[in-house]
N, C-alpha and C positions, 0 to 999 in steps of 0.2 A: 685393529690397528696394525701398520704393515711395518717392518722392521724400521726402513728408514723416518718412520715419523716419531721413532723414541729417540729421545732427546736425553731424559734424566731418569735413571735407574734407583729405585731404594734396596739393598741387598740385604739380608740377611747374613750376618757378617760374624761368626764367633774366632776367626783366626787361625783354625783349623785348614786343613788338606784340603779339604773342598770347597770352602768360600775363599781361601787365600787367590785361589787360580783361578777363581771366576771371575775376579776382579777387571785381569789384563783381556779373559777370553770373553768379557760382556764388551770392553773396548774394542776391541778386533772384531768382532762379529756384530754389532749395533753401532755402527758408524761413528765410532771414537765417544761413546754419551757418556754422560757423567753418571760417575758410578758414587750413591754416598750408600754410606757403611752403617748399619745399627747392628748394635750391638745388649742385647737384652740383657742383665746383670740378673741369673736366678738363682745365683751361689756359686760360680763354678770358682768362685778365688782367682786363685793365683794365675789361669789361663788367661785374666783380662790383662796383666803386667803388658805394658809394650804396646799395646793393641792400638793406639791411636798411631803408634810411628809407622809400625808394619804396616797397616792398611794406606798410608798417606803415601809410604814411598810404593804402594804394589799397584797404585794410580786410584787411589779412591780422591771425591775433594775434601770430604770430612767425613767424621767417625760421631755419631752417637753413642754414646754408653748410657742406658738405663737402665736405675736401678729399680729393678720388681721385684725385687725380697717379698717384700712386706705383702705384695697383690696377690702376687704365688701364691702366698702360705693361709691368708685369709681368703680369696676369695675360689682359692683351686685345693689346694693341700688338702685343708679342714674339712669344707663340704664332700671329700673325696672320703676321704678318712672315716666321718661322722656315716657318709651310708655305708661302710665295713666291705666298701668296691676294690675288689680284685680280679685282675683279668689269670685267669690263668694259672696261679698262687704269685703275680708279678703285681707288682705296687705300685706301678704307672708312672713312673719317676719320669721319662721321659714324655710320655703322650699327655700329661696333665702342664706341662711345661711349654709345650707349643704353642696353644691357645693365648697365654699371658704374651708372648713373645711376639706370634703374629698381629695381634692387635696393635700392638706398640708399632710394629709396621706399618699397618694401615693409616694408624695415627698421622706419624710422621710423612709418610708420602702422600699422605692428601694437603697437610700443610706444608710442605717443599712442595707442590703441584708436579709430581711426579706424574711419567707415561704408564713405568711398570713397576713390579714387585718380583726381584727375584730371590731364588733361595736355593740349596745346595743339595737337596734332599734328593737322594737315590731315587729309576722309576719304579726298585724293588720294595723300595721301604713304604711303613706307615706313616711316617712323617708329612710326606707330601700332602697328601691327604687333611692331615690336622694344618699345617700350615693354609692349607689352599680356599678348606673349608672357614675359615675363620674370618679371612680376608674377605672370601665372599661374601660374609657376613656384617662388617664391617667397610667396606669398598666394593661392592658388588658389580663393578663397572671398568673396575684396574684390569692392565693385564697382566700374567704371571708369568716370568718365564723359570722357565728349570731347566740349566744347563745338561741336568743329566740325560737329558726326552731330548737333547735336541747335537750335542756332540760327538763326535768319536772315539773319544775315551771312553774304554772299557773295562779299565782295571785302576786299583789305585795303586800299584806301578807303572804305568802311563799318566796317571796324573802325576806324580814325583818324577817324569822323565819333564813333562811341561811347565810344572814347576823350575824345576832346576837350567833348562830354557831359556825362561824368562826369569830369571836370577831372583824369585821370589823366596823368602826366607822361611826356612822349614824348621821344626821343634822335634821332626821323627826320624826317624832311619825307617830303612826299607824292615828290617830284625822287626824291630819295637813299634811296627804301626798296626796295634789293634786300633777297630774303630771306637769309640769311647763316646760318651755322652755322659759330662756331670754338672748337678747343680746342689743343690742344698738338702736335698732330698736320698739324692743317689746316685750311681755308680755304674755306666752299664760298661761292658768288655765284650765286642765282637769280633770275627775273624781271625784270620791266623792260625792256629793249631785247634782252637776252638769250632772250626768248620769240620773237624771231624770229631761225629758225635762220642767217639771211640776213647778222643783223648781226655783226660783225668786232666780239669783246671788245674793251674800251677800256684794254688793258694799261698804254699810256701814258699816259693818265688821271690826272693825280693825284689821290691818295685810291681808287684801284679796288683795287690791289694793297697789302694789308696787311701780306704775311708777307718781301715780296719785292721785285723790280724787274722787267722787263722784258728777254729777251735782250740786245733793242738799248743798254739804258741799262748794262747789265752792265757791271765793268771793261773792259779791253783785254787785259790781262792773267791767264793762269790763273793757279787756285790750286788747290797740292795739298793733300789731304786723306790720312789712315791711319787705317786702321780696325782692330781686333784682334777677334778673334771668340773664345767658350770655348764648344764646342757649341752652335755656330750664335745663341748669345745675345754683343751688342757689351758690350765691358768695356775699351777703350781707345780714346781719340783721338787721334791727334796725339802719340801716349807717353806720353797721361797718364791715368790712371787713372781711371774713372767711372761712374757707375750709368748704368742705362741710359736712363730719363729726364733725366741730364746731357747725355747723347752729342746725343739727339733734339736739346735747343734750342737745342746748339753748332752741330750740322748745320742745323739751318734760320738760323741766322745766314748759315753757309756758302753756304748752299745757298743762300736771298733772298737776297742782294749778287750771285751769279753767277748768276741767273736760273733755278735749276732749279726745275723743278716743277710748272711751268703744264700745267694738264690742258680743256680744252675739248671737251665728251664728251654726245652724245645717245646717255643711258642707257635702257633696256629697266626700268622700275620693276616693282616686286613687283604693284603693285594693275592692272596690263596697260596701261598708256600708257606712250608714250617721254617722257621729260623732257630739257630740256636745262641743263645746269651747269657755271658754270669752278670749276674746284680750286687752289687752292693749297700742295703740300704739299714744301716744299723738303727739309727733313732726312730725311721718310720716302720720299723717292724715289733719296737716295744710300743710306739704310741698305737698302732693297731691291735695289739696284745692286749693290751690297758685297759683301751677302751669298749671291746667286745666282751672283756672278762667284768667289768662295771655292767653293760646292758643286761648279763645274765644275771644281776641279781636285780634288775628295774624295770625292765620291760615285760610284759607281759606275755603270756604264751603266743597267743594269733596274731598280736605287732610282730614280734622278735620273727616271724614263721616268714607273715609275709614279707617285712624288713629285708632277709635274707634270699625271699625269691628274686627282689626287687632289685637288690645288690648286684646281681649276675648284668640283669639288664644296664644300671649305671654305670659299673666297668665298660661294657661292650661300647657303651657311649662314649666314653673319655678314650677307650684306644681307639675306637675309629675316628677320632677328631668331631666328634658331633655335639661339642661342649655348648655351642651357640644354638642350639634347637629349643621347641617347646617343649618335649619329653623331659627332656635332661631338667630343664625349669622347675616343670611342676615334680619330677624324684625328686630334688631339693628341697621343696615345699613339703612334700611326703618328710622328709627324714627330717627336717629341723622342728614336724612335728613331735615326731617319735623323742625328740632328746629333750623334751619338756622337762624329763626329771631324770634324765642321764647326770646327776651332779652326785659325786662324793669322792671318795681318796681307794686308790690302790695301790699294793705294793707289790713287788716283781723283784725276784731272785736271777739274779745272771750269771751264768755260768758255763763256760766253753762251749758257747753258742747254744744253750738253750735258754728258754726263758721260764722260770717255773714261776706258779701261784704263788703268792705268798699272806693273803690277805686282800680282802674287799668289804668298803664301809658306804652307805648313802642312807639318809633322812628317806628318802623314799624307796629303802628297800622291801619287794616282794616275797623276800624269803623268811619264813617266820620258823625260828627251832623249834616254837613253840609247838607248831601243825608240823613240824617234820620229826622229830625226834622219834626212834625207834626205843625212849623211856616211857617210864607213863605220862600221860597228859592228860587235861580236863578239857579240852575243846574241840575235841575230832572223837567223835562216838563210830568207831569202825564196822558198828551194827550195820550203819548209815549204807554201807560200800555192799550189802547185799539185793538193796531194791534199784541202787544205782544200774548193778550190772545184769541184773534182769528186764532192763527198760533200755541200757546200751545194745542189750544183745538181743533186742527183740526179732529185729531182721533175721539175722540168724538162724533165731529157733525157726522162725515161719518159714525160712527158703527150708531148712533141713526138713521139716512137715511135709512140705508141700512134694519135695522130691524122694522120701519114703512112701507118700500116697502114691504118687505117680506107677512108682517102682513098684508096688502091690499090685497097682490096676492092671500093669503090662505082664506080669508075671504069667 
């Protein structure tokens, strides 16, 4: 499709620096088309305040706001969580967020009968990518544009020079424009003094840390937490009962006032550069805590092993944006096997950002005191453990035989 035959634009719209100014430069550059705005609701708060006005006077014709709490958290969060997927020691806060987002895109612009799809996403970042892939998954036929693949802006003090231009309304100064990405989840901080891997994050900074505090500034004091699990998915706090988007925002209350969750990480990105970024993610680092500290008393050795090999693979999938595949599918299917009997209670001490053990209960726990106990016991005859490791070690003796004979014959 050739420029002039887009007519109606769906943008990707959170209000931010870089969809504010695509608004006016998708009009200017696609011969005056209507730009409408969505805007995905995945927790970021207070960032939505305004958001219909600002996008109607920067020339959009209307503003979507929808809300994916609840889709995020059930049908991205949990299944992300439940396979113990980490990219990197990073928690996916943002690359698990795209996919809910972009979909809702596609959504909408096939029922507005939109030309194209665009979005804000760097040609450095991994975003593009998750947003791109999804789409194509969901609209396989749309076109996409990406202001950033296709402008002359180079910096994001040229875009605040074109902002301010087109007398579009800005939230940042040129000082205070880390790039940011938050939802319910977490917290990311890029840029600025943090491009040099040199400099010491400014935790204690006021205004740097949003979701949290600071080890140092943490109480003095722990504080315990309970967690209840029903097949590996949370359904209890503290004794009380809760969706599992309740749990999340109660734990990151928990979790920012005692410091958890600060992640400081030069990640390996999709597009081949390393980038560097602080995290904030307080609640989804005790519910990952929680919940792999539960599997070690339920799962069994050659699950939990290959579980774990499996994990690596599932992260790699959700940062690359590959959440809409058949792999990713059948991992899911693998791990909602696995949490058959991932169900019971734990408890976790917090404490100036660490999180210690405190306790672990399930009806189907593997671990018996009875067969561990270094007292006596009447079920484990340790006779037992000497024909075991003559029949383990059989290989062994035989290669050691065979290459003392060898060493004879050559002699």
């Amino acid at each position: 499709m050739e420029k002039k035959e887009i007519k109606k634009v769906v943008l990707a719209y959170s209000g931010g620096l870089d969809t504010s100014i695509i608004i006016p430069w998708l009009k200017e550059n696609y011969n005056g088309c209507e730009v409408i705005a969505v805007s995905g609701n995945v927790g970021q708060g207070d960032e939505l305040e305004g958001l219909e006005e600002k996008a109607l006077k920067t020339g959009a014709s209307k503003l979507y706001i929808c809300d994916l709490t609840d889709e995020f958290v059930d049908d991205f969060i949990i299944p992300t969580m439940k396979a113990g997927a980490v990219y990197e020691d990073y928690l996916l806060g943002t690359s698990f967020a795209r996919p809910v987002i972009a979909k809702k895109l596609a959504e909408i612009a096939l029922a507005e009968g939109a030309d194209a799809i665009a979005h804000g996403c760097t040609g450095k970042g991994n975003d593009q990518v998750r947003f791109e892939l999804t789409i194509k998954h969901f609209a396989p036929d749309m076109k996409i544009i990406a202001p950033w693949r296709e402008w002359s802006i180079r910096s994001r003090d040229e875009e605040i020079d074109y902002a301010e231009a087109h007398n579009v309304p800005l939230r940042i100064t040129r000082e205070t424009n880390y790039s940011k990405d938050k939802n319910l989840w977490h917290l990311s901080h890029e840029g600025l003094d943090l491009e040099d891997a040199g400099n010491e994050p400014q935790y204690e900074k006021p205004g740097f840390l949003e979701m949290g505090v600071s080890p140092a500034a943490a109480p003095d004091e722990p504080e315990y937490v309970e967690l209840e699990f029903e097949k590996g998915i949370p359904v209890s706090l503290n004794g009380t009962r809760m969706t599992p988007k309740e749990i999340i925002l109660k734990l990151n209350e928990a979790g920012g006032r005692n410091g958890i969750g600060l992640l400081d990480i030069i990640e390996n990105r999709l597009v081949g550069m390393k980038c560097r970024g602080v995290y904030e993610t307080p609640g989804g680092e005790i519910l990952y805590f929680a919940h792999k500290y539960l599997e070690t008393l339920t799962l069994d050795k050659m699950t939990a092993h290959e579980k774990q090999r499996l994990s690596i693979t599932f992260a790699e999938l959700v940062y690359n944006g590959q959440w809409y595949t058949p792999l990713r599918e059948a991992l899911s299917a693998f791990v909602d096997s696995t949490q058959r009997n991932v169900t019971g209670k734990v408890r976790l001490k917090l404490y100036k950002g660490n999180i210690v053990k405190a306790g672990v209960w399930s009806d189907y726990a593997l671990y018996s005191e009875e067969l561990a106990t270094f007292g006596k016991d009447e079920v484990y005859n340790q006779a037992d453990a000497a024909g075991f490791i003559n029949l383990y070690g059989l290989p062994i003796k035989v290669a050691a035989q065979v290459d003392a004979a060898l060493a004879e014959k050559n002699k």
